[in-house]
C-alpha positions in Angstrom: 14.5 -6.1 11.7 11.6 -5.0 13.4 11.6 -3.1 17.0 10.3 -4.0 20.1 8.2 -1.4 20.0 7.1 -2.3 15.9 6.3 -5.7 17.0 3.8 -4.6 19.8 2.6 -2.0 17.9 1.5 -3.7 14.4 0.8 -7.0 16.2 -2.4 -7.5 15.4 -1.5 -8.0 11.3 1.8 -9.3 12.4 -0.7 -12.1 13.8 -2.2 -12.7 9.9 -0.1 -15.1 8.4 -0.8 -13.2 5.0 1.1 -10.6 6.4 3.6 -11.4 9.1 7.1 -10.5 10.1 8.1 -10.5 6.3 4.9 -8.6 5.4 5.2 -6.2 7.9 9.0 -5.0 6.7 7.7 -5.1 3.3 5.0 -2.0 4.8 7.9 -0.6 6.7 10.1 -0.1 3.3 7.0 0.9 1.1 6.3 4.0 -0.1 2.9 5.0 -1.1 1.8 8.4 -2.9 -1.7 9.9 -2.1 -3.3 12.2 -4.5 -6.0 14.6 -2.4 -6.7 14.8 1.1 -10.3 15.1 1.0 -12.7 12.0 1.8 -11.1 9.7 0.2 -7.6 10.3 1.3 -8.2 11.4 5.1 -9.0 7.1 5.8 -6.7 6.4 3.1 -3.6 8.3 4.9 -4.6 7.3 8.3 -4.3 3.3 7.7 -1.7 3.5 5.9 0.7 5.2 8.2 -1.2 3.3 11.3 -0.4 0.1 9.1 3.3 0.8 9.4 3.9 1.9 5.5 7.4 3.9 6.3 6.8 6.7 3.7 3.8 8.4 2.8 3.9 11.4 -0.2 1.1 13.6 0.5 -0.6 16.0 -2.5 -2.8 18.7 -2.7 -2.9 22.0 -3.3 -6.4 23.3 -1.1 -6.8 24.4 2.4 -9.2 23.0 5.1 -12.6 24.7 5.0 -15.4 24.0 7.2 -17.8 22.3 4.6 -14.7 19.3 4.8 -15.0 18.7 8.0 -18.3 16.8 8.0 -16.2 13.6 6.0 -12.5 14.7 5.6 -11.7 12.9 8.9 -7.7 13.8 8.4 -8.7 17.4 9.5 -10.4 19.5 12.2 -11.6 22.6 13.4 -8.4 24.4 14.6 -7.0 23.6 10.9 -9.4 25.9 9.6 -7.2 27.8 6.6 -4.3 25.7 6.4 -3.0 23.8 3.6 -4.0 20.1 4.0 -1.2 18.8 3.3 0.5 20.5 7.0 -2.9 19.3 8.0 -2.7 16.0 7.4 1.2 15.6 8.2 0.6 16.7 11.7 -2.1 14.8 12.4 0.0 11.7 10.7 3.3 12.5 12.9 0.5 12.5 15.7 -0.2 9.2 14.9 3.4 7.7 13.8 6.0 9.9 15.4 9.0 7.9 13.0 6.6 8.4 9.6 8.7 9.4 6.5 6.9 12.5 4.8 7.1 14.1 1.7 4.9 16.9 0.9 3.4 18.2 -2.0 1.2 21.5 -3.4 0.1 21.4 -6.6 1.4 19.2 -9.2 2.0 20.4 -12.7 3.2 17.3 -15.3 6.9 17.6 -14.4 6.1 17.1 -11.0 3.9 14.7 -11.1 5.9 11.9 -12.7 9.1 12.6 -10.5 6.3 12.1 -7.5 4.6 9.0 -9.2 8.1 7.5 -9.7 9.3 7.9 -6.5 7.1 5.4 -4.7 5.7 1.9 -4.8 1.7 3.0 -5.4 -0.2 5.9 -6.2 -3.7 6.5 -4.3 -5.7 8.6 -6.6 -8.0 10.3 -4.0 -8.9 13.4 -6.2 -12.3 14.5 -7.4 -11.6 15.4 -10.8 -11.6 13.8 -14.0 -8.1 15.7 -15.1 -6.5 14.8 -12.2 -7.0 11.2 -13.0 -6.1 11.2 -16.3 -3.1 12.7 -15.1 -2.3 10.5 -12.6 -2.6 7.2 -14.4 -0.8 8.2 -17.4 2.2 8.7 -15.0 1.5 5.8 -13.0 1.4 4.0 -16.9 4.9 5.6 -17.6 6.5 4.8 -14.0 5.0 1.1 -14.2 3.3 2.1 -10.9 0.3 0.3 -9.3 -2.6 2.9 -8.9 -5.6 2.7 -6.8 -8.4 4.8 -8.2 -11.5 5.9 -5.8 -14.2 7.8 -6.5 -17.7 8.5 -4.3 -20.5 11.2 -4.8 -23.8 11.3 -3.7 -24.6 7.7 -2.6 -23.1 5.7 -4.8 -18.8 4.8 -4.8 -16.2 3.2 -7.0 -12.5 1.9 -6.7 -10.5 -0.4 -8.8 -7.0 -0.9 -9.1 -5.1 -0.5 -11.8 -1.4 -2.3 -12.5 0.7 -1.4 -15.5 3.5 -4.3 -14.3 1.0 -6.6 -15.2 -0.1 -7.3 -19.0 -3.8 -8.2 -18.5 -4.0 -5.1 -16.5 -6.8 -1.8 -17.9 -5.8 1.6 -16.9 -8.3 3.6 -16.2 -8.1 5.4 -19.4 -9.5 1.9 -20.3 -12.4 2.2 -18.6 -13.7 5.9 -18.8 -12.1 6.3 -22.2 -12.3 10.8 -22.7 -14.5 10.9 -20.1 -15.5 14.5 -19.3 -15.1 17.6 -16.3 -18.9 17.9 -16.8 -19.2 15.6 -13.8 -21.0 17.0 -10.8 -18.6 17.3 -7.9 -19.7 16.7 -4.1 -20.0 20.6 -3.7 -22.7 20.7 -6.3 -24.7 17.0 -5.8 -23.7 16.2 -1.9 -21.8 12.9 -0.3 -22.4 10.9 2.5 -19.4 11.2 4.6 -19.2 7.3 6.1 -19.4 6.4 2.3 -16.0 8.3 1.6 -14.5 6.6 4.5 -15.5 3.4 3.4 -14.0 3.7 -0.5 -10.9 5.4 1.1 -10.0 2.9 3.6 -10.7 0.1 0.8 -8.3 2.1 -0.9 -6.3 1.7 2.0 -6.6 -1.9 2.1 -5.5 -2.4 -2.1 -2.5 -0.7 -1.4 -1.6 -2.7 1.9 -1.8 -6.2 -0.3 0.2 -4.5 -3.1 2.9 -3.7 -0.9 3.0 -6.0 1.7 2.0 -8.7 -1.7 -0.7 -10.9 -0.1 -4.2 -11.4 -1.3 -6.2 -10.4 -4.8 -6.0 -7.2 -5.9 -9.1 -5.3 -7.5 -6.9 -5.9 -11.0 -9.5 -6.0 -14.1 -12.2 -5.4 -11.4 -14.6 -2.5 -11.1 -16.4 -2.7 -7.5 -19.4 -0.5 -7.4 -20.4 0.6 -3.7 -24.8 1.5 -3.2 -24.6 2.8 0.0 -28.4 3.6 -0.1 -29.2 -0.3 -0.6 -26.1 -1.6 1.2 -25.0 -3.6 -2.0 -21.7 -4.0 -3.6 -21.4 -5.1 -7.1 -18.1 -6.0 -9.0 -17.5 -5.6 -13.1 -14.9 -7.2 -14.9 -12.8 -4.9 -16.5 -10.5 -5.8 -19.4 -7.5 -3.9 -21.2 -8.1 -2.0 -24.7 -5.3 -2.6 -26.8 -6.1 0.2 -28.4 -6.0 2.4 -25.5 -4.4 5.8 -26.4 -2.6 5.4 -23.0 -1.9 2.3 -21.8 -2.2 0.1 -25.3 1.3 0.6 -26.2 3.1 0.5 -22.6 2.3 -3.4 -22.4 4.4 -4.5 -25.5 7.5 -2.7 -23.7 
C-alpha cells in the first residue's frame, strides 16, 4: 500500500479517477528506461520520478557542457564536466529521495537489450537516427512499449510505438532507412521550451502506459509547429513488410 507520505505527496493525480490509488501503485512498481538526458529527457526524467514511477534507468554517455544549459533543464552550472547521467541522478534523488536508479554510459547492442528488457517502457530521448534504430529494434525484441521524441529547430515530433499490440508501427515503419545526414540542434538550433514540451508529452505517454489509463499516441504521428502554435496528428499504420517489426507480430 501506499504511505502516508505517498498519498499526500502524489495527491493531486491520486484525485483523477483515471489514475487513483490503483494507478498510482501501478507508477510506484513501473519501471521506465530513458535513452539521452538532453532536452527531451531532462522534462522527461523529472515527471516521471515526480509522478511516483519507482524506477527510472538513466542512459547516456556525454557530459554537461554549457551550450545544454539553455534547454537541458535536468542540469546546471555547477555540473559543468560531469557525466549526465550523475547529473541527472542527483538532481532526481533531490527530488525523490526513495527513487530506484540504474545508471547507464554508453550502450553497445548487448547492453542495450539487457537495458530495454529490464523495464516496462523505453523513452527514446536521443538525437540520432542510429540510436533510434537501435532502440526500437530492442524494444521490438523485448515486446517493450517505446516513446519516440524528436525536436530541432522549431518544429517537434513524438509517437508511440507498442510491439504488444498487433496494429502497432515501429518506427522503422515510419522513417524506413532513414539517414545520419540529419542536421542535429548543434548545427540548425532549437528552441528550448519546445524540447520541454515534446519531453514532458513524452512524459505523459509513458505515465498512461504504465499506470494504463487514457489513448496512447499508438498508430499516431503528432507533429508539434512551435512557430504557429499548431499541432497536427498523422495516422500511422504497420508495414508488414517491415524489415523489423513485420515478422515480430505473427509471434
Amino acid at each position: 500500500m501506499l504511505s502516508d507520505e505517498d498519498l499526500l505527496r502524489y495527491s493531486r493525480q491520486i484525485l483523477l479517477p483515471q489514475v487513483d490509488i490503483d494507478g498510482q501503485l501501478r507508477l510506484r512498481d513501473g519501471r521506465a528506461l530513458i535513452v539521452g538526458l538532453g532536452g527531451l529527457g531532462s522534462p522527461a526524467a523529472l515527471y516521471l520520478a515526480a509522478a511516483g514511477v519507482g524506477e527510472l534507468h538513466l542512459a547516456d554517455f556525454d557530459q554537461v557542457d554549457l551550450s545544454n544549459l539553455q534547454r537541458q533543464v535536468i542540469h546546471d552550472t555547477a555540473a559543468l564536466g560531469r557525466p549526465k547521467v550523475e547529473s541527472a541522478a542527483q538532481r532526481l534523488r533531490g527530488l525523490v529521495p526513495d527513487l530506484r536508479l540504474q545508471l547507464h554510459g554508453a550502450l553497445d547492442a548487448d547492453t542495450l537489450a539487457t537495458a530495454v528488457a529490464a523495464v516496462d517502457v523505453v523513452l527514446d530521448c536521443s538525437d540520432n537516427f542510429a540510436t533510434r534504430e537501435a532502440v526500437n529494434a530492442a524494444c521490438v525484441a523485448a515486446r517493450v512499449p517505446l516513446v519516440s521524441g524528436a525536436a530541432i529547430r522549431l518544429e517537434g515530433q513524438l509517437a508511440t510505438f507498442d510491439p504488444r499490440r498487433a496494429d502497432s508501427p515501429c518506427y522503422h515503419c515510419l522513417y524506413g532507412q532513414g539517414g545520419d545526414d540529419a542536421l542535429t540542434c548543434s548545427e540548425a538550433g532549437v528552441i528550448g521550451p519546445l524540447v520541454g514540451l515534446v519531453g514532458s508529452l513524452q512524459a505523459l505517454e509513458a505515465l498512461k502506459l504504465l499506470a494504463a489509463f487514457g489513448e496512447p499516441l499508438v498508430g499516431r504521428l503528432l507533429l508539434v509547429d512551435a512557430l504557429g502554435s499548431r499541432f497536427r496528428e498523422l495516422k500511422v499504420r504497420r508495414d508488414p513488410a517491415c524489415a523489423v517489426c513485420g515478422g515480430a507480430h505473427g509471434q
